[in-house]
C-alpha positions as a Markdown table, in Angstrom:
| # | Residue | x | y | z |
|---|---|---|---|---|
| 1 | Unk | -29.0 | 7.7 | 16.0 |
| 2 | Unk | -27.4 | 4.7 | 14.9 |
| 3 | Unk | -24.9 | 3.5 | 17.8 |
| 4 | Unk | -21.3 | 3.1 | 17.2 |
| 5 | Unk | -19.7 | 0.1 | 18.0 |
| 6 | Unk | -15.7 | -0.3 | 19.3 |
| 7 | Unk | -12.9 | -2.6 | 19.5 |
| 8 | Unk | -14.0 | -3.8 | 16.6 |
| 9 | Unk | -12.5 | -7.1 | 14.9 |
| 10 | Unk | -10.2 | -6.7 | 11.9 |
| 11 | Unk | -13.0 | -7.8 | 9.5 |
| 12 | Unk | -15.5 | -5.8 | 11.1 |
| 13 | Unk | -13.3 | -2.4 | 10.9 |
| 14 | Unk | -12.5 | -3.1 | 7.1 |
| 15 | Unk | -15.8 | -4.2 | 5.6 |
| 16 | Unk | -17.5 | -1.0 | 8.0 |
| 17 | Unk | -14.8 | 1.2 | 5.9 |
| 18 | Unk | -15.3 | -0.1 | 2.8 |
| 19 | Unk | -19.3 | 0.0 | 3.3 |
| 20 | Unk | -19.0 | 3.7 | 3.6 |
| 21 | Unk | -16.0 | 4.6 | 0.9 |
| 22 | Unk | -17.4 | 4.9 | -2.6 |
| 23 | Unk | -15.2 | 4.8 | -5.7 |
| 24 | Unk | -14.8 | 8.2 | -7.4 |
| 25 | Unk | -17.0 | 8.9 | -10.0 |
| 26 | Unk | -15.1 | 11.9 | -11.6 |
| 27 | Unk | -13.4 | 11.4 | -15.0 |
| 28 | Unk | -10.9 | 14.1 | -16.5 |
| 29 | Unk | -9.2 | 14.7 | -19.6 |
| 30 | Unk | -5.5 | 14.1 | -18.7 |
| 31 | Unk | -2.5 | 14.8 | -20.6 |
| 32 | Unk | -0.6 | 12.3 | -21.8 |
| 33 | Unk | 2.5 | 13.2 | -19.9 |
| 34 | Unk | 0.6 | 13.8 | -16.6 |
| 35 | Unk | -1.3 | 10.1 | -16.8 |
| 36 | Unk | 1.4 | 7.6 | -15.3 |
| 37 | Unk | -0.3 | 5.7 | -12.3 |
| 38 | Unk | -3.6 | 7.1 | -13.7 |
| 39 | Unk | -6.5 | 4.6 | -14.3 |
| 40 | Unk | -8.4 | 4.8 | -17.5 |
| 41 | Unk | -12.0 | 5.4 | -17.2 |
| 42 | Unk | -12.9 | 4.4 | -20.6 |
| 43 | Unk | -11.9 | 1.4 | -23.4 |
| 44 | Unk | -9.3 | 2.4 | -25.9 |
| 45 | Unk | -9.3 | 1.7 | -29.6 |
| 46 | Unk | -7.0 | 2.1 | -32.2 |
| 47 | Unk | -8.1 | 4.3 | -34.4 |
| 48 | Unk | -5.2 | 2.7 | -37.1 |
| 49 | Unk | -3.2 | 0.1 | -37.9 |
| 50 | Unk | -0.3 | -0.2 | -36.6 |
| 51 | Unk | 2.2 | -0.4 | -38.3 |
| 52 | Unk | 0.3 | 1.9 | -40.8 |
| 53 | Unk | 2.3 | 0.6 | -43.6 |
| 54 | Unk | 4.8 | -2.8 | -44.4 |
| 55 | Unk | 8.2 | -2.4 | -42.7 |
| 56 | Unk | 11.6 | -3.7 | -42.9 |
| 57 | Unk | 12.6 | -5.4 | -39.7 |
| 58 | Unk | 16.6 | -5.2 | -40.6 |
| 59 | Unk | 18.7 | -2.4 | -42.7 |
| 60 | Unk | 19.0 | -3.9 | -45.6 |
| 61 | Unk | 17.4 | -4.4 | -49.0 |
| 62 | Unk | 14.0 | -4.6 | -50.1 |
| 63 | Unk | 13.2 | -7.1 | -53.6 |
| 64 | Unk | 11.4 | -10.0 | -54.9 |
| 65 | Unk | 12.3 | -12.8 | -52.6 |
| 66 | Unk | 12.3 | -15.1 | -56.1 |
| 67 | Unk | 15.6 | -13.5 | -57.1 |
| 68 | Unk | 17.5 | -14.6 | -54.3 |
| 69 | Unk | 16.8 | -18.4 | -55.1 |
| 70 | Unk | 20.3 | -20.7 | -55.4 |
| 71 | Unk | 22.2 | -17.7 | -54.1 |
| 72 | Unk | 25.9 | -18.3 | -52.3 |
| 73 | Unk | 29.3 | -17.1 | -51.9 |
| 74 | Unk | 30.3 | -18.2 | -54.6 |
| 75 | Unk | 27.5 | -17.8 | -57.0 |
| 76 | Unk | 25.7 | -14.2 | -55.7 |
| 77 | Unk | 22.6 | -12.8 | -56.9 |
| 78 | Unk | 23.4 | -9.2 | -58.8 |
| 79 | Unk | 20.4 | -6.9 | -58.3 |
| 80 | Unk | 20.5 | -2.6 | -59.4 |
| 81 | Unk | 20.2 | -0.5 | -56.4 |
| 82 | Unk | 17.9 | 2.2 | -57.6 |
| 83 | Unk | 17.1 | 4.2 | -54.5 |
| 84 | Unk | 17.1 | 4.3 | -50.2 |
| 85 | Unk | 14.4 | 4.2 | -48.1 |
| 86 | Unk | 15.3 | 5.6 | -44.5 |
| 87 | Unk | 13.0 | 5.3 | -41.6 |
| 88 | Unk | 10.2 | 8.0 | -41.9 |
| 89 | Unk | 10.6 | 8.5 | -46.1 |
| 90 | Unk | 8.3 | 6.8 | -48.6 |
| 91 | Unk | 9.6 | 5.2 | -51.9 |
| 92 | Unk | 7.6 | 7.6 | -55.0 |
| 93 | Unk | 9.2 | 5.6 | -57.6 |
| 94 | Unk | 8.2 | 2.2 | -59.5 |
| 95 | Unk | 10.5 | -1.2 | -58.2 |
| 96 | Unk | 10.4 | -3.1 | -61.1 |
| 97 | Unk | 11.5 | -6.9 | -61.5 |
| 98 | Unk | 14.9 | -8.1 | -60.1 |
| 99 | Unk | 15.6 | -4.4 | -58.9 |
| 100 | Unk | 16.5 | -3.4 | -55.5 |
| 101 | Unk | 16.1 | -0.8 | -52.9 |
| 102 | Unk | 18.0 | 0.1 | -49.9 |
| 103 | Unk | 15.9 | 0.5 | -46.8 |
| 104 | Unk | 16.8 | 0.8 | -43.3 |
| 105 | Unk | 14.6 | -0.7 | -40.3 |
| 106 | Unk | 11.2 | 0.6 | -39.5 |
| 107 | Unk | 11.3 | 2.2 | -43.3 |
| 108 | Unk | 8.1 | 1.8 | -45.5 |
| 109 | Unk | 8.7 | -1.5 | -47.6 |
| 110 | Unk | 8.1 | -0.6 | -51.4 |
| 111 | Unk | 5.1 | -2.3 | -53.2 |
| 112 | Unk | 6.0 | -5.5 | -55.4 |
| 113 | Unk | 8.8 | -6.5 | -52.3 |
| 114 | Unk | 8.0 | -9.4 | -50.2 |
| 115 | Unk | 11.9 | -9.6 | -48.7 |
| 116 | Unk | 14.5 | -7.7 | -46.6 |
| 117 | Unk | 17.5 | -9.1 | -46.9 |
| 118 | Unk | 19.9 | -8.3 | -44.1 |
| 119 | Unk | 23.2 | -6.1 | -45.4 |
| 120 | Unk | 25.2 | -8.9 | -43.4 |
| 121 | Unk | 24.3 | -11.1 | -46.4 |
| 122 | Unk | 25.4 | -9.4 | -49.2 |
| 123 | Unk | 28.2 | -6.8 | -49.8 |
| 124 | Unk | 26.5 | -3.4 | -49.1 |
| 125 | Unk | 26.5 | -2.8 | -52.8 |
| 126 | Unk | 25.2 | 1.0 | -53.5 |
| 127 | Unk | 25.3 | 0.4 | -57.3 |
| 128 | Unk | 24.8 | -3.0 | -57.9 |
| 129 | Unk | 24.6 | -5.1 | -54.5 |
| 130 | Unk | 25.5 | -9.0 | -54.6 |
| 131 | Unk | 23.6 | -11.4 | -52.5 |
| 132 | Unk | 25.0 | -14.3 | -50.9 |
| 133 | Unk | 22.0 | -15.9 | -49.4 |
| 134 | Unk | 18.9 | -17.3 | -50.6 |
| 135 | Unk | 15.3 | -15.8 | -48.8 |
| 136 | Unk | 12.3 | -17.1 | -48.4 |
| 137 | Unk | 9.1 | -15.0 | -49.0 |
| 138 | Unk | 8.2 | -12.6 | -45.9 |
| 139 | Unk | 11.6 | -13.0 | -44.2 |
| 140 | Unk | 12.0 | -9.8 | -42.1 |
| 141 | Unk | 9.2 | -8.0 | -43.3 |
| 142 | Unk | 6.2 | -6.8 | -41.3 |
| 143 | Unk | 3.0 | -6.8 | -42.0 |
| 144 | Unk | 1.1 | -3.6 | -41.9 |
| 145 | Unk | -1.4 | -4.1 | -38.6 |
| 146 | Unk | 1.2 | -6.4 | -37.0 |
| 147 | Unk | 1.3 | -4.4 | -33.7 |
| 148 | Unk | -2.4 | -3.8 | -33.7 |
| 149 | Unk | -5.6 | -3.1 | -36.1 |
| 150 | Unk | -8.4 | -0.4 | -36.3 |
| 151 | Unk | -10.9 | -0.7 | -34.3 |
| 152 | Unk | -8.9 | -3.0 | -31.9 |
| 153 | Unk | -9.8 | -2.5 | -28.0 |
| 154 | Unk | -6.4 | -1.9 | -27.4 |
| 155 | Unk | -6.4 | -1.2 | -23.0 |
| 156 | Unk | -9.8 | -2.1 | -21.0 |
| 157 | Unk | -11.3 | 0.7 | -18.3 |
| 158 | Unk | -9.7 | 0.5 | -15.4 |
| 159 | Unk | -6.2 | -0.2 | -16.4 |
| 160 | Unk | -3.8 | 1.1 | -14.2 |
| 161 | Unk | -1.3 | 3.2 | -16.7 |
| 162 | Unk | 2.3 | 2.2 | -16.0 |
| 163 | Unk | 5.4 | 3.0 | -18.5 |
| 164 | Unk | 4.1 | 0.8 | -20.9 |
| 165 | Unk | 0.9 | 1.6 | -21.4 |
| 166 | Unk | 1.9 | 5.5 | -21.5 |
| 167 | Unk | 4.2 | 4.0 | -24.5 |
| 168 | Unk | 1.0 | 2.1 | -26.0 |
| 169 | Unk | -1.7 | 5.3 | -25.6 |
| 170 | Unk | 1.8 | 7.5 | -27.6 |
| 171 | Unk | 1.7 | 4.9 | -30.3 |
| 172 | Unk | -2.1 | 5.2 | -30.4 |
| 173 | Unk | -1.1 | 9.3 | -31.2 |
| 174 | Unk | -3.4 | 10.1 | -27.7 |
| 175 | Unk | -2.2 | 12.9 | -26.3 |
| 176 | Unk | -5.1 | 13.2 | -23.3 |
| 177 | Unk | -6.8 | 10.1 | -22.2 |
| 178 | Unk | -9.8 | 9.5 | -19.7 |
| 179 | Unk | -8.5 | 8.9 | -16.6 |
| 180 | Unk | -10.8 | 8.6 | -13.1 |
| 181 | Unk | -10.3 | 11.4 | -10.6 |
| 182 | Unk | -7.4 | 10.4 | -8.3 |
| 183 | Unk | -8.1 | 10.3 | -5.1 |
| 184 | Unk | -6.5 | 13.4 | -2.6 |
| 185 | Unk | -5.0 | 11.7 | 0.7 |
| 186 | Unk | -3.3 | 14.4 | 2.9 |
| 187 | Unk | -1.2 | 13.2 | 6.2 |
| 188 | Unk | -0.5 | 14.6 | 9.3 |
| 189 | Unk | 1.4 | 13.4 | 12.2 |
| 190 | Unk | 1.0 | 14.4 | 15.8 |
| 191 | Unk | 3.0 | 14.9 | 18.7 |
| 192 | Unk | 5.0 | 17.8 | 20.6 |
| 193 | Unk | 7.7 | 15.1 | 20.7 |
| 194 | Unk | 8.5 | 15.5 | 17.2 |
| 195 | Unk | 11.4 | 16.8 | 15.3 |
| 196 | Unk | 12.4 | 16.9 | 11.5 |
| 197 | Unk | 15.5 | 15.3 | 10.7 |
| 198 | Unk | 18.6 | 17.6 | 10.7 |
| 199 | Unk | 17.4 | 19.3 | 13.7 |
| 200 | Unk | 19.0 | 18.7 | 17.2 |
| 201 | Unk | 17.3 | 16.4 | 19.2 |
| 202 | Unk | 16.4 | 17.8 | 22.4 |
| 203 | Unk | 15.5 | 16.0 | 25.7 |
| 204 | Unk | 12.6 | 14.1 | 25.4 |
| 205 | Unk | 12.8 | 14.7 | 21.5 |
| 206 | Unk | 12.4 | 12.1 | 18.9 |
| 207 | Unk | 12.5 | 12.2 | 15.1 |
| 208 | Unk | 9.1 | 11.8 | 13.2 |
| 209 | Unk | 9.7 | 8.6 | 11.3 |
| 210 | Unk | 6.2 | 7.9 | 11.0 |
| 211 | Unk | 6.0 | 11.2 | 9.1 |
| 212 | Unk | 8.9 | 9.7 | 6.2 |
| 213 | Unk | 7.8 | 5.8 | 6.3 |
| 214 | Unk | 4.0 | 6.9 | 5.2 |
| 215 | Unk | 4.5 | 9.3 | 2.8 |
| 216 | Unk | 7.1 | 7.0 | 1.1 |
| 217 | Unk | 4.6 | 4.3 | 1.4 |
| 218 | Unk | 1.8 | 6.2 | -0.2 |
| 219 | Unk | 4.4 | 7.2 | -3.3 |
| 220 | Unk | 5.3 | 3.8 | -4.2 |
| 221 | Unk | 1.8 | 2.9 | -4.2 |
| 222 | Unk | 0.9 | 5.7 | -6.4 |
| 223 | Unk | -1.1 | 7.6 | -4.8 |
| 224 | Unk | -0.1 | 11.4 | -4.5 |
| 225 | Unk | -0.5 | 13.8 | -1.6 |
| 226 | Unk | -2.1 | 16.7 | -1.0 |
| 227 | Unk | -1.3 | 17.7 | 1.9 |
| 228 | Unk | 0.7 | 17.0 | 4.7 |
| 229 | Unk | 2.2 | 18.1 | 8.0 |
| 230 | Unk | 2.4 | 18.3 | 11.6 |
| 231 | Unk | -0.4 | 18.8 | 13.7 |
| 232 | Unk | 0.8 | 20.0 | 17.3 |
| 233 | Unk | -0.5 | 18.3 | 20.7 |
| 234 | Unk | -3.4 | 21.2 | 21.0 |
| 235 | Unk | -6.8 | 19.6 | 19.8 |
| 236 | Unk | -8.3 | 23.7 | 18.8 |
| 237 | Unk | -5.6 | 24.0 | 16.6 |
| 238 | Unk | -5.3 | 20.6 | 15.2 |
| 239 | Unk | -9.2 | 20.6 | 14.5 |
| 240 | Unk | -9.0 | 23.3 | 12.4 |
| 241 | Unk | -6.1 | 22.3 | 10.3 |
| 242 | Unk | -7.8 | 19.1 | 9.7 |
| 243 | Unk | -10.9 | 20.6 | 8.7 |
| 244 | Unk | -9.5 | 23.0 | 6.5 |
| 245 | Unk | -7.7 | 20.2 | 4.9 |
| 246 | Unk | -11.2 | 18.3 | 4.4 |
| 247 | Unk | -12.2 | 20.7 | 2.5 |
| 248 | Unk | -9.7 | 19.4 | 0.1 |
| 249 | Unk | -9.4 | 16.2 | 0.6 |
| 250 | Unk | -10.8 | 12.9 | 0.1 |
| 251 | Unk | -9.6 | 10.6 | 2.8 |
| 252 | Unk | -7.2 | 12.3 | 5.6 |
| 253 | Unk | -5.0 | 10.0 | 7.4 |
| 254 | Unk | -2.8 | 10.9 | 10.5 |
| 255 | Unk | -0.8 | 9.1 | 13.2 |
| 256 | Unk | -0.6 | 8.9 | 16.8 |
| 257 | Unk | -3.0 | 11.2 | 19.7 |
| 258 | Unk | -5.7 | 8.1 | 19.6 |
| 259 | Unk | -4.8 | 6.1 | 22.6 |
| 260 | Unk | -6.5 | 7.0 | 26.1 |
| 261 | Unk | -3.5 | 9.5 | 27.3 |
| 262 | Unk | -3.6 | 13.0 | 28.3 |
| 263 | Unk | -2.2 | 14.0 | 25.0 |
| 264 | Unk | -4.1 | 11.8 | 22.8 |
| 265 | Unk | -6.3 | 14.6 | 21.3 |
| 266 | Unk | -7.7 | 13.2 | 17.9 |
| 267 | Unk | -11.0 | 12.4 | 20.3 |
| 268 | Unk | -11.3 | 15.6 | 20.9 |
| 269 | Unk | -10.9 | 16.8 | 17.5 |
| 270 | Unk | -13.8 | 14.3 | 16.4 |
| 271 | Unk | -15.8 | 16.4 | 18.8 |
| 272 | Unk | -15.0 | 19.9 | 18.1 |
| 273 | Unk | -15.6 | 19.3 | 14.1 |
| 274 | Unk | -18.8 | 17.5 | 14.6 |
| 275 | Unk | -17.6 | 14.4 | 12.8 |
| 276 | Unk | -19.2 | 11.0 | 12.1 |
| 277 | Unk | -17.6 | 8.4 | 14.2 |
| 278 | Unk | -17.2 | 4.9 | 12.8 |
| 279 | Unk | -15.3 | 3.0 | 15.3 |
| 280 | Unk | -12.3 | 3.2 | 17.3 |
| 281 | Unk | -10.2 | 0.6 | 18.4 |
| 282 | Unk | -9.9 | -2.9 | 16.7 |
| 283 | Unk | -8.9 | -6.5 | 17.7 |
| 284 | Unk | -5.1 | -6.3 | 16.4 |
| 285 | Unk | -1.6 | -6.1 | 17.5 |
| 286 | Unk | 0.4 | -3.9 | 16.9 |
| 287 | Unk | -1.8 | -0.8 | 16.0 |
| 288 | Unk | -5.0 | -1.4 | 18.1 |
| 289 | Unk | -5.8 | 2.4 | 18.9 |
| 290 | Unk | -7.3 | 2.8 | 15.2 |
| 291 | Unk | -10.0 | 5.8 | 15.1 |
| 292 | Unk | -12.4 | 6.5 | 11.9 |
| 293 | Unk | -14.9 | 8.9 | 11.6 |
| 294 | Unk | -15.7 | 11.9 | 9.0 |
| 295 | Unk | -16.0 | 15.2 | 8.3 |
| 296 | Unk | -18.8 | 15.8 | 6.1 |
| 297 | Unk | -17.9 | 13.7 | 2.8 |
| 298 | Unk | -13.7 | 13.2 | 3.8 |
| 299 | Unk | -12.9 | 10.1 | 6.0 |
| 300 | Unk | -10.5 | 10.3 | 8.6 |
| 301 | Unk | -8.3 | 7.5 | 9.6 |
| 302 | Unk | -6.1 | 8.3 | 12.7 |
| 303 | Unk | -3.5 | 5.6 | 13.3 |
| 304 | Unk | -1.3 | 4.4 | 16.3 |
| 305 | Unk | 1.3 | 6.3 | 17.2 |
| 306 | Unk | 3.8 | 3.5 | 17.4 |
| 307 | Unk | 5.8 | 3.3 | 14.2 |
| 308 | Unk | 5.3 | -0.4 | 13.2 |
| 309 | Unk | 1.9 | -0.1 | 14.6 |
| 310 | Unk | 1.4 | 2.7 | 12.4 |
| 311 | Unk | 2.4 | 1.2 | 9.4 |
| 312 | Unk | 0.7 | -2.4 | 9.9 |
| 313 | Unk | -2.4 | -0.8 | 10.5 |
| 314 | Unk | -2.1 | 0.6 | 7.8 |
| 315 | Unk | -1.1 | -2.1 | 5.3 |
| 316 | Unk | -4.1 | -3.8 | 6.8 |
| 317 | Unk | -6.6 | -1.7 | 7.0 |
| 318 | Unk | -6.2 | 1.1 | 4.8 |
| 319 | Unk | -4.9 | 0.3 | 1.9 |
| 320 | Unk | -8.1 | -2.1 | 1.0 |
| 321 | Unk | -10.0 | 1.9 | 1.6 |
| 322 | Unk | -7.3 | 3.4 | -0.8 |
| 323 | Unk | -8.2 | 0.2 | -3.1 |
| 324 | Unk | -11.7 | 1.0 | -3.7 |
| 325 | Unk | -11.7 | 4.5 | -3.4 |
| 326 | Unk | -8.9 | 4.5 | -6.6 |
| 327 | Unk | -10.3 | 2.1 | -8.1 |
| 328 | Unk | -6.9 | -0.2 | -8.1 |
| 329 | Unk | -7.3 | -3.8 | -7.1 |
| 330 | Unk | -3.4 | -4.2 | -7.0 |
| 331 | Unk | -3.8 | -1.9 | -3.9 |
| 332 | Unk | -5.4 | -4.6 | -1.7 |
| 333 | Unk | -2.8 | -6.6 | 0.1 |
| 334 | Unk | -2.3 | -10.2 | -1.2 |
| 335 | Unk | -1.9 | -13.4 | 1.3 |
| 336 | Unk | 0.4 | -16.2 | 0.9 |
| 337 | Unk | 1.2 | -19.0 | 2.8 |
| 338 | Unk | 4.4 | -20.1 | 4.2 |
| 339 | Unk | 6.7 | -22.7 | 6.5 |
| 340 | Unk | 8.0 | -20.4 | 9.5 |
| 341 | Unk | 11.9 | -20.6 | 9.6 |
| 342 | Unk | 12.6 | -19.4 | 13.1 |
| 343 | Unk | 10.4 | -19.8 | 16.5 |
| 344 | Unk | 8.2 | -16.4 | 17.8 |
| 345 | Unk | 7.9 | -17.3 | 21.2 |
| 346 | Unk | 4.7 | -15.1 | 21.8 |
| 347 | Unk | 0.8 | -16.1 | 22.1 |
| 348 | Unk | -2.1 | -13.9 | 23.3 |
| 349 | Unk | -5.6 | -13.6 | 22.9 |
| 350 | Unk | -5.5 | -10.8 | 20.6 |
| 351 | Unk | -4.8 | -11.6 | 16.6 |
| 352 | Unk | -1.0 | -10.4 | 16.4 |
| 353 | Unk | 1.4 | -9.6 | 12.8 |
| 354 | Unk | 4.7 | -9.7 | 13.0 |
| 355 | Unk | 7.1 | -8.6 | 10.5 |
| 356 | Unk | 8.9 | -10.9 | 8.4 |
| 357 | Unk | 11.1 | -11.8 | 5.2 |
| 358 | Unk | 8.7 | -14.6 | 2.6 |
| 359 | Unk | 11.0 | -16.0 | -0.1 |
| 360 | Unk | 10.3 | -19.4 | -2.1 |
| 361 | Unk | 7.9 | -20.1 | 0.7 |
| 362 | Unk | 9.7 | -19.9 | 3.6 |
| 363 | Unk | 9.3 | -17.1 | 5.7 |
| 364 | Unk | 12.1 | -16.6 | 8.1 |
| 365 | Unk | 11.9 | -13.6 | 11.3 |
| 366 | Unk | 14.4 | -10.7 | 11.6 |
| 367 | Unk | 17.0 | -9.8 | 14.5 |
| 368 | Unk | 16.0 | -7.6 | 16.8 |
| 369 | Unk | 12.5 | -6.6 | 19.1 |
| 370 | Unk | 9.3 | -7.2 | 17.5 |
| 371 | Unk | 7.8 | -4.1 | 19.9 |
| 372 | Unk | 5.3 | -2.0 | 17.9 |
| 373 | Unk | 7.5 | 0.9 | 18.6 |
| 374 | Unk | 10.4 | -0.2 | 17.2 |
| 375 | Unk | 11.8 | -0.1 | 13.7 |
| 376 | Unk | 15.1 | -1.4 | 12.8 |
| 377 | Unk | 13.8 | -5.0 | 12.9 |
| 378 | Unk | 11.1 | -3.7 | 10.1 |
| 379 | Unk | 13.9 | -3.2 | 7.7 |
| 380 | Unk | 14.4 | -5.4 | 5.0 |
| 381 | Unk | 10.3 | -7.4 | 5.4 |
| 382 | Unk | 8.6 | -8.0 | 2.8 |
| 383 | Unk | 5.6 | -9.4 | 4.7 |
| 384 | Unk | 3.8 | -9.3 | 7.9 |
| 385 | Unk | 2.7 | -13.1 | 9.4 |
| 386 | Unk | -0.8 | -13.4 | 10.2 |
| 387 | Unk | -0.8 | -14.9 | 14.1 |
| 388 | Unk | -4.3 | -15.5 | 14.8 |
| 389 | Unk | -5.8 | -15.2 | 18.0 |
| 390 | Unk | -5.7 | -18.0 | 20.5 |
| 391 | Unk | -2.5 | -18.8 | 19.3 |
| 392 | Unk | 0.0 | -20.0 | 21.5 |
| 393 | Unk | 4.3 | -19.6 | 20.4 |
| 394 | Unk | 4.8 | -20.7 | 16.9 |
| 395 | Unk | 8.0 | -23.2 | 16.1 |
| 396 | Unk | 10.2 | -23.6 | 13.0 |
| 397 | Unk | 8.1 | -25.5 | 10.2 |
| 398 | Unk | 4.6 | -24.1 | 11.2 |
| 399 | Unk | 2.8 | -23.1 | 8.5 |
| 400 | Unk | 1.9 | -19.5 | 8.6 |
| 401 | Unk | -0.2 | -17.0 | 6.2 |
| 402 | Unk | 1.5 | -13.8 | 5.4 |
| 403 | Unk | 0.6 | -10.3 | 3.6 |
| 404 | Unk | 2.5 | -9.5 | 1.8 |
| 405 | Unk | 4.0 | -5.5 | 1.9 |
């Protein structure tokens, strides 16, 4: 049996994650309207030009640019209206020379035009219209193709669809595209100290913040839940909802009952459902108490307890997991480096992150206890600083890497 090691260092836990998390290999059909913060699992090509046809770019009128030439105030060129082209008709007659149409913008341009002249520069004539500027050839007037050609690779695989790609695949008249399987987190917190918000706090009570932070984190990072909850301080009962939510799951993540106290029960749980245990415990502050092990094929990441170290542990470690398993680089958290604006006065042997605001590379601290406990210093950050271990107090112009949130 291969022999688990613990208190692993920070690069140890994340590469032995990583070396065990495989991306999903599932791709699905999706609707169009259902595939925001999907990734595509194949190329896309235009299967058209686009535009399909010529196109004014102005309301206006469509002619011979040639019969503009010397036109002014003064001395307008006369042209015969002899029809109107609105966005989405198609002109069936014949334009012949030194005849014009009106045509509105995004309207099919009219063979034998090579001009839109804007209405601004003539007198919106519907008979007979008068043209007080001269054009050159092509002015306002889009090609057919201009956005994009047939067989164009329009998005690569592995695009992760935002608003404007949703916009590009509607242009491209997809109405499902191939997206990889996304993957299905669930979250549970732990503790009989826990209360919802909007309920009285009791002695001894506090409100599950953990449980709001993480789920909010998980949404703006895209990644949807499956299922969440509250697992209660018994380790029976909280085995068995965890199993049952492995069943449908891919990763499981929860927080707090993995420290050495009489009520942290997530050790036992790893027992009673047989799991694989990776590691427990790595070389960090805040969030030390880190467990990971599995059940069957679903990874289990139990987190500190500790608000802050909850969510650092989390920026650090799991989101490269949740990277790789989605298959979305932008997941990984990105390092800068900055020039500290304000002294921390704690060292230690142990590699520390401390929350913090970067802006146009100066990183300044927040007001307020940096305890891994506490919160209302956390509000605000944009970036946790990157105190290695050994270090001793940092002052005001050290230069200090960052990770960014």
């Amino acid at each position: 049996m291969e022999r688990v090691k613990d208190n692993l260092s920070l690069e140890e836990a994340v590469e032995r994650l990583l070396s065990v998390i495989h991306p999903l290999e599932d791709i699905w059909e999706c609707p169009l309207d259902q595939a925001l913060g999907g990734v595509l699992a194949r190329d896309i090509y235009a299967g058209f030009d686009q535009p399909p046809f010529p196109r004014s770019a102005v309301d206006g009128y469509a002619l011979c640019a040639s019969y503009t030439d010397g036109a002014s105030r003064e001395d307008p060129r006369c042209l015969p209206v002899v029809g109107q082209i609105n966005a989405g008709d198609a002109f069936l007659g014949t334009l012949l020379p030194g005849q014009a149409v009106r045509i509105m913008t995004g309207a099919p341009v009219p063979a034998g035009c090579n001009v839109c002249v804007r209405q601004e520069d003539t007198d919106y004539g519907e008979n007979i219209v008068r043209i007080f500027v001269p054009y050159k050839p092509w002015t306002n007037y889009c090609y057919a193709g201009e956005d994009f050609k047939a067989g164009e690779k329009i998005l690569t695989a592995g695009t992760h669809l935002g608003f404007a790609e949703i916009a590009l695949l509607a242009a491209l008249g997809k109405s499902q595209v191939p997206l990889w399987e996304t993957p299905q987190v669930s979250f549970f917190t732990t503790g009989d100290e826990l209360v919802l918000p909007g309920q009285p706090l009791a002695p001894g009570k506090i409100y599950d913040a953990n449980f709001f932070g993480l789920t909010a984190r998980l949404k703006e990072l895209g990644l949807p839940l499956k299922e969440t909850g509250h697992l209660p301080d018994d380790p029976v009962l909280a085995a068995q909802r965890i199993k049952e939510a492995a069943g449908r799951s891919h990763m499981i993540l929860t927080t707090g009952g993995v420290s050495v106290g009489k009520k942290d029960i997530l050790h036992d749980v790893l027992s009673i459902v047989h799991g694989k245990k990776l590691f427990w415990g790595i070389q960090m502050k805040p969030g030390m108490p880190v467990l990971a092990f599995f059940i069957n094929d679903t990874l289990v990441v139990s987190l500190s307890g500790n608000p802050f170290g909850a969510m650092a542990a989390f920026e650090i470690v799991v989101r490269p997991v949740l990277s790789k398993l989605s298959r979305r680089p932008e997941i990984t958290p990105k390092t800068v480096w900055g020039i500290l604006q304000d002294p921390f006065p704690k060292g230690g042997q142990v590699r520390r992150f401390v929350r913090a605001v970067y802006k146009n590379g100066n990183i300044t601290l927040p007001a307020g206890s940096h305890d891994s406990g506490n919160l209302a210093s956390m509000a605000g950050c944009n970036c946790l600083i990157h105190v290695p271990a050994g270090t001793g107090p940092l002052s005001p112009g050290t230069k200090v890497q960052a990770v960014l949130l």
